[in-house]
C-alpha positions as CSV (number, residue, x, y, z in Angstrom):
1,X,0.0,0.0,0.0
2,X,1.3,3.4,-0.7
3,X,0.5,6.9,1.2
4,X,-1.0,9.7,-0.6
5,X,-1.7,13.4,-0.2
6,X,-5.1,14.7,-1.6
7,X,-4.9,18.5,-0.9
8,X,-9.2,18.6,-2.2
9,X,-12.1,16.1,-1.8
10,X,-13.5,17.1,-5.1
11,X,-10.6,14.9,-6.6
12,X,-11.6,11.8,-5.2
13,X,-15.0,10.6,-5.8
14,X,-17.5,11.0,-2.9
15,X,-18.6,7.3,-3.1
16,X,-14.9,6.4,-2.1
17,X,-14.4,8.7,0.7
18,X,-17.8,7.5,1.8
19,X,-17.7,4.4,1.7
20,X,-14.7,4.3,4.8
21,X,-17.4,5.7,6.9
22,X,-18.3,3.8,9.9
23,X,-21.7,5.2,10.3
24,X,-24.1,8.1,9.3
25,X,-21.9,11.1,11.1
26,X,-22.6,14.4,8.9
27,X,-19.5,15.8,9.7
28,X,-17.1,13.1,7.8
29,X,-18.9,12.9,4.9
30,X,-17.8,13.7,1.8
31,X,-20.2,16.3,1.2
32,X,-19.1,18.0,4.4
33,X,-16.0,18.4,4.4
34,X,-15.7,19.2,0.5
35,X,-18.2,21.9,0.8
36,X,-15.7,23.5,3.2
37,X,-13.3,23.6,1.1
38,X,-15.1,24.5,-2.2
39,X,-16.7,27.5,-0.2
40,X,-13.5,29.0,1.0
41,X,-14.2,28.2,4.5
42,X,-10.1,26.0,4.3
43,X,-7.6,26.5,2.7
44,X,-6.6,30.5,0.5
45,X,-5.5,32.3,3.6
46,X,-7.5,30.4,6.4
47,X,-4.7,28.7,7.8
48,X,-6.5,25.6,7.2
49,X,-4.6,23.6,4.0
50,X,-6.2,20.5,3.3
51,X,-3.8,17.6,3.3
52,X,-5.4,14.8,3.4
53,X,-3.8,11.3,3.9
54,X,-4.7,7.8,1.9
55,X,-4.1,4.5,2.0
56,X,-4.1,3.4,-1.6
57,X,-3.5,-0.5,-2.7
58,X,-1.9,-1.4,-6.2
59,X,-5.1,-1.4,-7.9
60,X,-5.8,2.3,-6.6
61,X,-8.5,1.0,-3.9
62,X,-8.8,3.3,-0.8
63,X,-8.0,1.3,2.2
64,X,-8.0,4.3,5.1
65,X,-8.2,7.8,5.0
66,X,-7.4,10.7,7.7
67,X,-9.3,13.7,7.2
68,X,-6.2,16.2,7.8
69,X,-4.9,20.1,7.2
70,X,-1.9,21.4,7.8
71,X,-2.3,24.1,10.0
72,X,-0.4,27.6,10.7
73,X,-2.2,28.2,13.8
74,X,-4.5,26.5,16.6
75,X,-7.8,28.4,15.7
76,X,-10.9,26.9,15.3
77,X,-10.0,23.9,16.6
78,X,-11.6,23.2,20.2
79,X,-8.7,21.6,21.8
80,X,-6.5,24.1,23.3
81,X,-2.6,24.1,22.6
82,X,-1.7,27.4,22.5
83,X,0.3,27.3,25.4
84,X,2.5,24.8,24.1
85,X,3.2,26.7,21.2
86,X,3.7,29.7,23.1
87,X,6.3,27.4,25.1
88,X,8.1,26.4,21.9
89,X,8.5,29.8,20.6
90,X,10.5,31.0,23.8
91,X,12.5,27.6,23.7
92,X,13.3,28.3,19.8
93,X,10.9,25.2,18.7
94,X,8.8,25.3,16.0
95,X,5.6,24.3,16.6
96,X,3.8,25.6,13.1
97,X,3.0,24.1,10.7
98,X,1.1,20.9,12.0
99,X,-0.9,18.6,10.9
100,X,-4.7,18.0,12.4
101,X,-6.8,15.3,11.7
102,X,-10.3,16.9,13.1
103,X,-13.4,18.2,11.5
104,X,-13.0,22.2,10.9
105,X,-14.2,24.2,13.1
106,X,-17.0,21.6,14.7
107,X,-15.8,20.2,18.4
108,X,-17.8,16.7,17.6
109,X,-16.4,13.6,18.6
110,X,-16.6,10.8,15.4
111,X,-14.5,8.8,13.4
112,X,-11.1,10.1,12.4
113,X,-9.4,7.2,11.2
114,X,-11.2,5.9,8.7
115,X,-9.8,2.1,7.4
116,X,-11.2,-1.0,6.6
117,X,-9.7,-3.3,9.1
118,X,-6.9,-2.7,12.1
119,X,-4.1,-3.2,9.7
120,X,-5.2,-0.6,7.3
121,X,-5.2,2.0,10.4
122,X,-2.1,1.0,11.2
123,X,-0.4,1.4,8.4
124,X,-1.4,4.5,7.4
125,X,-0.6,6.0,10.8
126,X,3.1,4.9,10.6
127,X,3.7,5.9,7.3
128,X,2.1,9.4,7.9
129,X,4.6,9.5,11.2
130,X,7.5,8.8,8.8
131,X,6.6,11.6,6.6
132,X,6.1,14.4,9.4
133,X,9.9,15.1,8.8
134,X,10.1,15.1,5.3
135,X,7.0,17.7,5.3
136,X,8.8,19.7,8.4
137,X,5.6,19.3,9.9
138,X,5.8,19.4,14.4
139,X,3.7,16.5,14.5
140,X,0.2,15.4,14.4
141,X,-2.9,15.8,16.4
142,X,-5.8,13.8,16.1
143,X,-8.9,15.7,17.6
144,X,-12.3,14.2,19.2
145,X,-11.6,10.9,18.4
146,X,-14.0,7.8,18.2
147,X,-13.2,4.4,20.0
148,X,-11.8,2.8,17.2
149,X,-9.0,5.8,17.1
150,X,-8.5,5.2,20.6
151,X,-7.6,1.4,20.2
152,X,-5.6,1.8,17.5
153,X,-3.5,4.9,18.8
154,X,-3.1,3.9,22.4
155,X,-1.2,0.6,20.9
156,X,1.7,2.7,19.4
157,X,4.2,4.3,21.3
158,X,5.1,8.3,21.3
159,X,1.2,8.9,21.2
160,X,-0.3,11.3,23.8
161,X,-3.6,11.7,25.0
162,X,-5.5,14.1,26.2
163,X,-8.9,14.1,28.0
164,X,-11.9,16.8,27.5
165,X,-15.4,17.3,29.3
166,X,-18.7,18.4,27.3
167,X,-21.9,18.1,28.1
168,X,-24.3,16.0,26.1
169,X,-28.2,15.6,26.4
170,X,-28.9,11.7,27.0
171,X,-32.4,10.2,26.3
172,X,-32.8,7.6,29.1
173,X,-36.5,6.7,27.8
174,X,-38.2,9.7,27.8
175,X,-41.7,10.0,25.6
176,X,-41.9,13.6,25.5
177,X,-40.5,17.0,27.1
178,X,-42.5,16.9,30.1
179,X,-41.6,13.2,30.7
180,X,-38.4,14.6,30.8
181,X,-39.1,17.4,32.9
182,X,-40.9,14.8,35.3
183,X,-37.2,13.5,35.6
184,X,-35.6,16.8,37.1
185,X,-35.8,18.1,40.9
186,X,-39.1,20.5,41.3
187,X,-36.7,23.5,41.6
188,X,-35.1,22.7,38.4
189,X,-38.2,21.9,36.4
190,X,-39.8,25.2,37.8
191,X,-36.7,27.0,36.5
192,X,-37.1,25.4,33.0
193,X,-41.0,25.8,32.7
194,X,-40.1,30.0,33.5
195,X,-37.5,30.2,31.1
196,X,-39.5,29.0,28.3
197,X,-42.6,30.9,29.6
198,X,-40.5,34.0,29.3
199,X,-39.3,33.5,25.9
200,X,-43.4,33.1,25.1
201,X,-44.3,36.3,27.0
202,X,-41.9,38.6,24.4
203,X,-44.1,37.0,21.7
204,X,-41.2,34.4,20.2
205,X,-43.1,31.7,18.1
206,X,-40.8,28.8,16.7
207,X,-40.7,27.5,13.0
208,X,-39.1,24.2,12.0
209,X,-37.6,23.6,8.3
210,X,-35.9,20.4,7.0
211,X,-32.6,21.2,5.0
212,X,-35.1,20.7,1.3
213,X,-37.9,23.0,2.7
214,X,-35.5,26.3,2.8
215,X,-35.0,29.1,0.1
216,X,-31.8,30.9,-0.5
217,X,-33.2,34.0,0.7
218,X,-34.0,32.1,4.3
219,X,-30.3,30.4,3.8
220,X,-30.1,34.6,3.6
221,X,-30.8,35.4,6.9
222,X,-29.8,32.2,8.7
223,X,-26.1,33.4,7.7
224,X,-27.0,37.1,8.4
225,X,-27.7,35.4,12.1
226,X,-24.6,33.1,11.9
227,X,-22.4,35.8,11.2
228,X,-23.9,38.4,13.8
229,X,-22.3,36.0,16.5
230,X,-19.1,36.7,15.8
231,X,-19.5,40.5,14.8
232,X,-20.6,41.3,18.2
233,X,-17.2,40.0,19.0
234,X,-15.0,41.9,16.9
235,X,-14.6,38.6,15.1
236,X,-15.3,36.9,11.3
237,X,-17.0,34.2,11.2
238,X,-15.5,30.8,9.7
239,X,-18.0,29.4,7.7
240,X,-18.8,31.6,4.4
241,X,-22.2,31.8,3.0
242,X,-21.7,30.0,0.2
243,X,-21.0,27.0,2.5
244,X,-24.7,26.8,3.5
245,X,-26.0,26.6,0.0
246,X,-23.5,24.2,-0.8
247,X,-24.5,22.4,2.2
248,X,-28.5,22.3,1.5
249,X,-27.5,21.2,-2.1
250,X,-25.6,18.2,-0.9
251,X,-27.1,16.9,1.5
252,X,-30.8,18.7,2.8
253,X,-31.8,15.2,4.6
254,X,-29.2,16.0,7.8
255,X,-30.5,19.6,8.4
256,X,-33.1,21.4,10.3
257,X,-33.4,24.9,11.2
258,X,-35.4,26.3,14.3
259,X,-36.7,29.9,13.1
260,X,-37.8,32.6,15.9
261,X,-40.3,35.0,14.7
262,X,-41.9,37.7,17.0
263,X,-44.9,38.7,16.1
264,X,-44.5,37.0,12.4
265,X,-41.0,38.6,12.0
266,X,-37.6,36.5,11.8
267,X,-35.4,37.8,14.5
268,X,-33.2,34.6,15.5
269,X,-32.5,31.0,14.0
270,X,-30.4,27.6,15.3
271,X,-29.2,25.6,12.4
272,X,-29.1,21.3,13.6
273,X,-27.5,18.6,11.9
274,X,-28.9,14.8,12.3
275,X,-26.6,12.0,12.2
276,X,-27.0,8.2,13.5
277,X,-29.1,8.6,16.6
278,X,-27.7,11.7,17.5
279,X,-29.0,15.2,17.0
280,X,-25.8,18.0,16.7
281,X,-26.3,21.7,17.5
282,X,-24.5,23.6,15.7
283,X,-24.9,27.3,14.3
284,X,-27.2,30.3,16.2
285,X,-27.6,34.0,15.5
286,X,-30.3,36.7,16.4
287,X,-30.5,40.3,15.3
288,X,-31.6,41.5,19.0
289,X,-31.0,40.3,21.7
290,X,-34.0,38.7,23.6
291,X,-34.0,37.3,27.5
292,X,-33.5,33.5,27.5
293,X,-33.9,33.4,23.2
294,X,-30.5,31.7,23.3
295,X,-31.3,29.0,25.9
296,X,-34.9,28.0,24.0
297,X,-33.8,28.2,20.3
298,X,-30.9,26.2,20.9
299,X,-31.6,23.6,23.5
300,X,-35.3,23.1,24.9
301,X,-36.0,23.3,20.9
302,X,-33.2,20.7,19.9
303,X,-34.7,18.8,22.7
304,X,-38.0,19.0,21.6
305,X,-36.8,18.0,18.0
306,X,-34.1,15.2,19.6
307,X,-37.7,13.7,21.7
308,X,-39.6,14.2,18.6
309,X,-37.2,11.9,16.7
310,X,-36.0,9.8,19.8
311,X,-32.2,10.0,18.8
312,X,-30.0,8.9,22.1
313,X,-27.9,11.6,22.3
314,X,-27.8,15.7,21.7
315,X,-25.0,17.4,21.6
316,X,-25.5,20.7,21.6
317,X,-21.7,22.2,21.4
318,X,-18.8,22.9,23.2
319,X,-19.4,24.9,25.9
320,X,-20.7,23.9,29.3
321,X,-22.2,24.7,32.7
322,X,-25.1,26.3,31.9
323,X,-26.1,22.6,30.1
324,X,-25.7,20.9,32.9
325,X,-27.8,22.6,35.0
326,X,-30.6,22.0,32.2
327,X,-29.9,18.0,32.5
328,X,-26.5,17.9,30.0
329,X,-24.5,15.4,31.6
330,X,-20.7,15.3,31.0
331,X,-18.9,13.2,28.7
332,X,-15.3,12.9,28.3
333,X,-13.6,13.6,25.0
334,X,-10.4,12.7,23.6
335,X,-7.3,13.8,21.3
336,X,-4.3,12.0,20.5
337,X,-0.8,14.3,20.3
338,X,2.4,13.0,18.3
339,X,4.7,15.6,18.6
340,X,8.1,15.0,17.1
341,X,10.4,17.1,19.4
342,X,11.9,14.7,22.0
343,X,11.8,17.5,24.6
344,X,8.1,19.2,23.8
345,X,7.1,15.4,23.7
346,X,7.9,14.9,27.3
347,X,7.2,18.2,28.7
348,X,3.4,17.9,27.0
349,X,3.5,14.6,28.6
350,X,3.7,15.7,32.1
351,X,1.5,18.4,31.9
352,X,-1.4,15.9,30.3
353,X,-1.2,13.7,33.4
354,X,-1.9,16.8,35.4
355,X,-4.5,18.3,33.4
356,X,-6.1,14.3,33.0
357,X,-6.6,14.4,37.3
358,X,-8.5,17.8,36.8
359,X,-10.8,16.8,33.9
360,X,-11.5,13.7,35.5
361,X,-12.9,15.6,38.8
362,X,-14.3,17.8,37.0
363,X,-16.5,15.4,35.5
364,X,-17.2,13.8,38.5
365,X,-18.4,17.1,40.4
366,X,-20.1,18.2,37.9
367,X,-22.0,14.9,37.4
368,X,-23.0,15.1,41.4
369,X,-24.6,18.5,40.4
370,X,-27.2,17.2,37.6
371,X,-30.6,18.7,37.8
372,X,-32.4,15.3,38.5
373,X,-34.7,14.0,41.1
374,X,-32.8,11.6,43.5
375,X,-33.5,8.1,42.8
């Protein structure tokens, strides 16, 4: 088998790329992650060059595939190094470029190696090692990786790992929204039931659209909303608008957008992706702001839609603490580090075993401070 570089999907036909897939995740599909990169959103001057890596046998079947880019910086990525790139600039190490494996700019945990059988994985993971120092690349980092990652990379030596909490809905049965309110403490559920009731008194309805059901001059405003996230920042946004109508065009079936209207007029939207059983939350924007418009749009609305379609699991982003207090429990996350520098190696080392003690209690506490009744 030989290793290959694609620097674009389009190259390589989707049904190929595909058809490593281990299940029905949006965000490693061909359609995916080319749109990203025929939109702009990689790649040009985004820091993001897509490198991908591929198995190839004799006869020019795909074996295994790594979804990669080599990177000049750690933005948009969702697992925090920037400390030990700031460490090797004032040691005279360079830490840029690198290589990810991840999805751009979506903290979702999924397949990253994708191979047809252990030996497949294997091989393409030492003969993308080998070429690190050819390419002067630091290393590789592999980023929310599935269990089939895990077993492969915790086998080989000069691997890393590093732990990560988020907080995910589970469905543990539940028929409906108030079955699951049934489940929390009385304070909790009273706390939910006003939130939403406030979000009804300013006159907020809710619209729900399938990925086929939207025009471009909705796709319009849904990107007007995306990109008002980050201008209230001082930031620009990631994704271009071209992405989304690439995205609707490719593949409609995995999207569905909430639309907030007050009195008839749009004013916010959350954009969803569905996978296999599990319901993704992913873009949210209003024009205004409105009191607790965040909170319903994006989560008692994905759980409405995640109950309405009894997925097991909604994950609803990145970010944490007020989820759990709505009955997001914490998962842990992982990323795999193979950093070629013998001394950055073991210094990262060291400082993962630390940081792994933390995340771990972290999870823990947090778990004892879910929102449900006791027993």
């Amino acid at each position: 088998m030989k290793l290959l570089t694609l620097p674009a999907l389009a190259d390589l036909p989707a049904a190929r790329w595909d058809a490593l897939l281990p299940d029905a995740s949006p965000f490693l599909r061909h359609a995916f992650l080319s749109s990203l990169e025929e939109s702009g959103c990689v790649g040009g001057r985004s820091g993001w060059y897509p490198a991908h890596r591929l198995m190839a046998g004799a006869e020019g079947s795909l074996h295994a595939a790594l979804p990669a880019y080599v990177k000049s910086h750690s933005r948009g990525e969702y697992v925090f190094d920037h400390a030990w790139a700031d460490a090797c600039q004032r040691a005279g190490i360079a830490y840029y470029p690198k290589l990810l494996a991840a999805v751009p700019f979506s903290p979702v945990g999924g397949a990253r190696l994708l191979a047809r059988d252990d030996a497949a994985a294997a091989s393409l993971l030492e003969a993308v090692e080998v070429r690190l120092a050819e390419e002067g690349l630091s290393g590789l980092h592999i980023n929310f990786t599935d269990a089939f990652a895990d077993h492969q990379l915790q086998q080989r030596p000069g691997w890393l790992m590093r732990l990560g909490c988020q907080f995910h809905w589970l469905n543990h049965g539940y028929r409906d929204f108030q079955d699951f309110l049934d489940a929390l403490a009385s304070r909790k559920r009273k706390q939910l039931r006003k939130e939403r009731e406030q979000v009804a008194g300013q006159g907020i309805d809710f619209d729900w659209r399938a990925g086929h059901q939207l025009v471009e001059a909705e796709w319009d405003f849904i990107y007007a909303c995306y990109a008002n996230t980050y201008a209230v920042r001082g930031q620009y946004p990631y994704l271009t608008r071209e992405f989304f109508s690439l995205l609707a065009a490719r593949m409609p079936e995995a999207i569905r957008v909430v639309l907030a209207r007050q009195h008839g007029r749009p004013v916010a939207m959350a954009l969803f992706l569905l996978g296999e059983g599990v319901l993704y939350g992913r873009y949210w924007g209003c024009l205004a702001e409105f009191d607790r418009l965040h909170f319903e749009a994006c989560l008692y609305q994905g759980l409405e839609l995640a109950l309405a379609l009894q997925v097991q699991r909604f994950d609803a982003g990145a970010q944490g603490e007020h989820k759990l207090v709505r009955g997001f429990e914490p998962v842990l996350t992982r990323s795999w580090h193979y950093l070629r520098h013998p001394r950055l190696r073991t210094a990262v080392a060291q400082f993962l075993l630390e940081e792994r003690a933390g995340v771990e209690a972290y999870a823990a506490q947090a778990r004892s401070a879910l929102p449900f009744r006791q027993g």
